[in-house]
N, C-alpha and C positions, 0 to 999 in steps of 0.2 A: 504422411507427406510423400511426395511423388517428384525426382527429379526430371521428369520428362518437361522439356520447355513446352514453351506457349507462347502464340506469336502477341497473343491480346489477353490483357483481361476479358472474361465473358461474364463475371458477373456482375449485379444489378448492386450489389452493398461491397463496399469498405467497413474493413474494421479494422481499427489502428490500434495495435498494440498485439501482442502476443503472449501476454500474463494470462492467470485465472479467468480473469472477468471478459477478455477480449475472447479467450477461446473457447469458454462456455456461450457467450454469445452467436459466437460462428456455427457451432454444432447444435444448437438449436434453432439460429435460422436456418441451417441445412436440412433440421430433420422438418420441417413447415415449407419445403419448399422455395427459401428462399435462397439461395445459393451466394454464398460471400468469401470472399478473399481475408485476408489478414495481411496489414501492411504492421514490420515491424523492422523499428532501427538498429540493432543489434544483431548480432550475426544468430541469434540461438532463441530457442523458447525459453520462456521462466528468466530472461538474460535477471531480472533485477533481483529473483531469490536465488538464484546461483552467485549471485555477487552480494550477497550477506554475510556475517562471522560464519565461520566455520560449527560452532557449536550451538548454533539456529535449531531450536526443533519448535513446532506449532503449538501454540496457546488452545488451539482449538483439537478435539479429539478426530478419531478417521471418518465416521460418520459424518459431523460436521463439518468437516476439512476435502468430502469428496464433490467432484463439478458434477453437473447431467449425466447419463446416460454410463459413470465407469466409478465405482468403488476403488478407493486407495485401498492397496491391498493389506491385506493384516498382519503380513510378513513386517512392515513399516512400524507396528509398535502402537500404545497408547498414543505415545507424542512423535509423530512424525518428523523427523532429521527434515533439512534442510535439502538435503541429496536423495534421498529418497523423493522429499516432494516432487523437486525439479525430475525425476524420472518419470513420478508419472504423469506430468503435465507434458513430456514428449511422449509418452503412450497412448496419451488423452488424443493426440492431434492424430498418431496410426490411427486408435481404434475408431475414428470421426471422421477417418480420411480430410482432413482439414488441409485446405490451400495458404499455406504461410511462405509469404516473401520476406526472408530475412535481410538485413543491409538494405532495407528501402525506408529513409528515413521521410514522414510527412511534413515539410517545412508550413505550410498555413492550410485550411480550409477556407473557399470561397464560395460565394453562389455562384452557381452556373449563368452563364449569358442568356437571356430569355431566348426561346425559340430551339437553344441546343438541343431538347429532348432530354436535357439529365437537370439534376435539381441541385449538386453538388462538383465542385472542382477542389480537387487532392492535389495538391502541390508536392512533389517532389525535386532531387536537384537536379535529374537529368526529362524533366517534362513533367506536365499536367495528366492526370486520370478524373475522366468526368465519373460519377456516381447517382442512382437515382437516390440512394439512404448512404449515411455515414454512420457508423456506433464508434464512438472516442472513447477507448477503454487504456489508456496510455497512465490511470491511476493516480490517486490523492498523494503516492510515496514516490513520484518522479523525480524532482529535485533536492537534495538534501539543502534543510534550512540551518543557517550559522547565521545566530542573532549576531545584531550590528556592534560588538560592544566597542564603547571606547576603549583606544589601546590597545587594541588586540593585534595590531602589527608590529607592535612594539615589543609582545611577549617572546622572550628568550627562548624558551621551551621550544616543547613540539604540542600544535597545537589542531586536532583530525575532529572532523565527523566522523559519526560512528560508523554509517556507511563504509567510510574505508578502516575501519577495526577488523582483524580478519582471525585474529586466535590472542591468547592469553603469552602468544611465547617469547614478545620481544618485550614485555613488561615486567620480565623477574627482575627484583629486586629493583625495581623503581617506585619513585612514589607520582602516582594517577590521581589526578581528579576526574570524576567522570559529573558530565553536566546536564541532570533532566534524571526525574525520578518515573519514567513509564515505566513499559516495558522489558527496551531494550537497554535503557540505562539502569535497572536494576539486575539483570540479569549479567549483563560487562560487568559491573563492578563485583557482584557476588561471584564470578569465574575468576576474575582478575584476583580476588580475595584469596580466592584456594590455590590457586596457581602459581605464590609466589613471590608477585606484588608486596614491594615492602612496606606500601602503606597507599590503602583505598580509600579514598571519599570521596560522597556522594552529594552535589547542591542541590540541592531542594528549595523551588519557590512556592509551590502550594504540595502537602502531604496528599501524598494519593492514597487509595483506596485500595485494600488490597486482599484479597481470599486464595485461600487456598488453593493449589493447582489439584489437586486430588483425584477429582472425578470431570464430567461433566456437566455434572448437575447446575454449577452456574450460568453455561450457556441456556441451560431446558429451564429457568426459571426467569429469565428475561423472556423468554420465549412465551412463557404463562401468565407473565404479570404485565403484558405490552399493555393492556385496556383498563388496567387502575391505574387511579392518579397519581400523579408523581409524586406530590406530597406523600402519600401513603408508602409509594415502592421506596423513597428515602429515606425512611425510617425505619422503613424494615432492613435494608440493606446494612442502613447503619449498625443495627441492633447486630445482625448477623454477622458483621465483622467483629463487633466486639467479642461476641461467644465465641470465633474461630480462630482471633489471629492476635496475640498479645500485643497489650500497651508498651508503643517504644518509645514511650515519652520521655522517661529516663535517659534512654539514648540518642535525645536529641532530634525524633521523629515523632512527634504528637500526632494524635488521631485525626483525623481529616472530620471538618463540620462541614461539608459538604457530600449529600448524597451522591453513589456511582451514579444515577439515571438522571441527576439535574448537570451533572459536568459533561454527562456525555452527550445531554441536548443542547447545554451551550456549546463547549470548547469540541465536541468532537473526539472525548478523552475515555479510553475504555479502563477498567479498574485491571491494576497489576496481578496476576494471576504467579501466589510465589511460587519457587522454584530453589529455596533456599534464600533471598535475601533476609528476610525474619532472622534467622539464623546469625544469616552472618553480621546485620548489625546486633544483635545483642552480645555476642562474641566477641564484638569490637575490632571484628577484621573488617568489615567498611564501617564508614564513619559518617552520619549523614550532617550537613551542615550548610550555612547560610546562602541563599541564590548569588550567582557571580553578578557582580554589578559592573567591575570593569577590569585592564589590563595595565599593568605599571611594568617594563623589564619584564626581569625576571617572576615579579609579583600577581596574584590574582588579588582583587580587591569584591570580600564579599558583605551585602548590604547590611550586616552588623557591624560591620567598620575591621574587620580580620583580614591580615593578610598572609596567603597561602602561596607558598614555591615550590608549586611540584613541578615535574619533569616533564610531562605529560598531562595535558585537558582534552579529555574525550567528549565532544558536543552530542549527546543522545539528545538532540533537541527536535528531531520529526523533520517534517517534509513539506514539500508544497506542492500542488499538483502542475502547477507553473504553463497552464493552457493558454496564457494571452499569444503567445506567438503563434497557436494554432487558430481560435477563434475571438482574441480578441476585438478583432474589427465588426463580430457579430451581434454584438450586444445581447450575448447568450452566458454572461458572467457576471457576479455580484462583483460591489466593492474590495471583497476578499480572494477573487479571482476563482471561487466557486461557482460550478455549473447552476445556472437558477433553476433547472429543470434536471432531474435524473429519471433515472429508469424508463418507462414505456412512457415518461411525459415527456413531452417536445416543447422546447420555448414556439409561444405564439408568432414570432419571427421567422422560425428556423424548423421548417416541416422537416420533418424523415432525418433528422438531425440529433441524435441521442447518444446521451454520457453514461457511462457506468462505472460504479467502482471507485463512488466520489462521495461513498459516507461510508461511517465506521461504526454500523450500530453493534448492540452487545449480546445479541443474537448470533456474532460472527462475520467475520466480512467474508469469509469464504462459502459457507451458504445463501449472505446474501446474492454473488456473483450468480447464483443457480435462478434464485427470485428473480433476479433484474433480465438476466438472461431469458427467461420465459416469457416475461410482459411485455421483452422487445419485440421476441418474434411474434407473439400473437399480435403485438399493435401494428407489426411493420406487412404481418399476414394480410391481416383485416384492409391495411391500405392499399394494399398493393390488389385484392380483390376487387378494389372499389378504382382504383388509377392504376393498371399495371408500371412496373418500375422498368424504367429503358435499360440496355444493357452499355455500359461506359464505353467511350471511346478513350482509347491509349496511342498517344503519340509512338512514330518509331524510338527512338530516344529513349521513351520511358519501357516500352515492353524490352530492351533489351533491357538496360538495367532490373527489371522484374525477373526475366531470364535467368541473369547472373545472381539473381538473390536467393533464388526459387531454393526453398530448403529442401532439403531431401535427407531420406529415413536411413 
């Protein structure tokens, strides 16, 4: 990054966000010749995995877990810390020389007025940035999601998204319930467990799926079994949990009858990679038990008719990518407010208009970013060969606040 101002944007693409996916994207359109900006609303890179728990490290190995062009370094470990990542995704931007405007937040995307010469208008709050391509890499984990339940303002407690969970240290000796059985809520409540916590449990509405964190061999076997049929890879998968990771039925977790590779093509839902929660419910230091159904007081009310008074309800219940403000007026999003197009595809609507970073297969989402990231520049190369892309025009207004954003190293 380079604090030297700039009166104007000069390049021809936006890209919104400044995570993995938005700056693997930028450093591959740069290395194709296409020269892009990064607009991002937080003052820093990586703002949303620096504002994760503290004791965050990666599902995925370093290998898998590196962007284009720059190896996480091996000093970082099997499992990559959370501080560590966010370091090197600001290396990522030196070693790519990457133009990132931090503190410029993009209030909507529009089409450009016909005749402008750009195809795209960035909205901002201090002016408009025309564009000839936009890539929307602003991610599926943007808004933390807290189901509706009834009563829930009514709960005495304290009652957080996991998002704002930040360490185990203000939970000694209280009792947590922690609500959602992925990733991140099996991991909270098995820390919480060792840490102190006088009493953890975990709701559970559907048993997930879970293997061992050991190697990376799970990620290299999605990888190898993408082109058999999923009947098949769920049976297999099933079988393979059963050989690796004992029956917690006794304690209240039954095996999941649902294959990883049929839940992750519906819900979007990758299998728990453990880390110790095995452990710790058989131990009976977390306690897995019935999905929360509503809030009474001081009471939770869970769907086997049980009621629980803990101190503490930790919502690990995921995310939403929450783009209608940006392109809802495009009709470039399903009913679930999913992009209908990702990667190098463009909705038939919305030319030079691409999302990334808006699936979660089990190959990794952090190699996917590398995938998506190449198929943009090659699509947005090949177009731009065939229509060169105009270079934006920046209001005075906006290039000054671009100025003041302008991150530097």
């Amino acid at each position: 990054m380079s604090s030297t101002p700039q009166q104007n944007l000069s390049a021809p693409t936006i890209v919104i966000g400044a995570g993995p996916h938005g700056l693997a994207a930028a450093a591959l359109l740069r290395r194709s010749g296409v020269p892009a900006v990064i607009l991002e609303r937080s003052d820093r890179v990586g703002a949303s995995w620096a504002q994760r728990y503290d004791h965050l490290r990666l599902h995925t190995t370093p290998g898998t877990s590196s962007l284009p062009g720059l190896s996480v370094p091996r000093q970082a470990g099997p499992w990559v810390s959370r501080d560590d990542y966010v370091r090197y995704l600001e290396s990522y931007v030196v070693h790519h020389r990457l133009d990132v405007r931090v503190n410029t937040l993009v209030q909507r995307i529009e089409r450009a007025e016909p005749g402008s010469g750009a195809q795209w208008m960035v909205h901002t709050p201090d002016g408009p940035v025309t564009a000839g391509a936009v890539v929307v890499a602003t991610g599926r984990c943007h808004t933390p999601n807290v189901p509706d339940w009834p009563g829930h303002s009514t709960f005495t407690g304290t009652l957080l998204h996991s998002t704002h969970y930040r360490s185990p240290a203000p939970y000694r000796v209280r009792d947590v319930l922690v609500v959602g059985a992925g990733n991140s809520g099996t991991e909270i409540a098995s820390v919480l467990a060792g840490a102190g916590a006088a009493r953890v449990r975990i709701a559970v509405r559907t048993p997930p799926n879970i293997l061992p964190r050991s190697s990376a061999r799970w990620h290299a076997v999605g990888r190898l079994t993408e082109a058999l049929p999923l009947a098949w890879r769920d049976r297999t998968s099933l079988l393979m949990q059963r050989l690796a990771v004992p029956d917690l039925t006794s304690w209240g977790l039954p095996r999941p009858r649902t294959g990883l590779y049929t839940r992750n093509a519906r819900e979007g839902v990758n299998p728990v990679l453990d880390h110790g929660f095995v452990d710790a419910v058989r131990s009976g230091r977390v306690e897995p038990v019935a999905a929360v159904q509503a809030f009474d007081g001081p009471d939770v009310l869970l769907a086997d008719g049980t009621r629980l008074q803990p101190d503490t309800v930790i919502a690990a219940t995921g995310y939403q990518p929450n783009l209608h403000h940006l392109v809802g007026s495009l009709g470039v999003l399903d009913e679930d407010g999913q992009p209908l197009a990702v990667g190098a595809q463009a909705h038939p609507e919305a030319s030079r208009l691409y999302f990334t970073g808006y699936t979660n297969p089990l190959t990794g989402v952090l190699r996917q970013a590398g995938i998506e990231a190449r198929a943009i520049a090659q699509e947005l190369r090949r177009e731009t060969v065939r229509a060169p892309l105009p270079s934006p025009r920046v209001g005075d207004h906006t290039a000054d606040t671009l100025r003041r954003g302008h991150a530097s190293s």
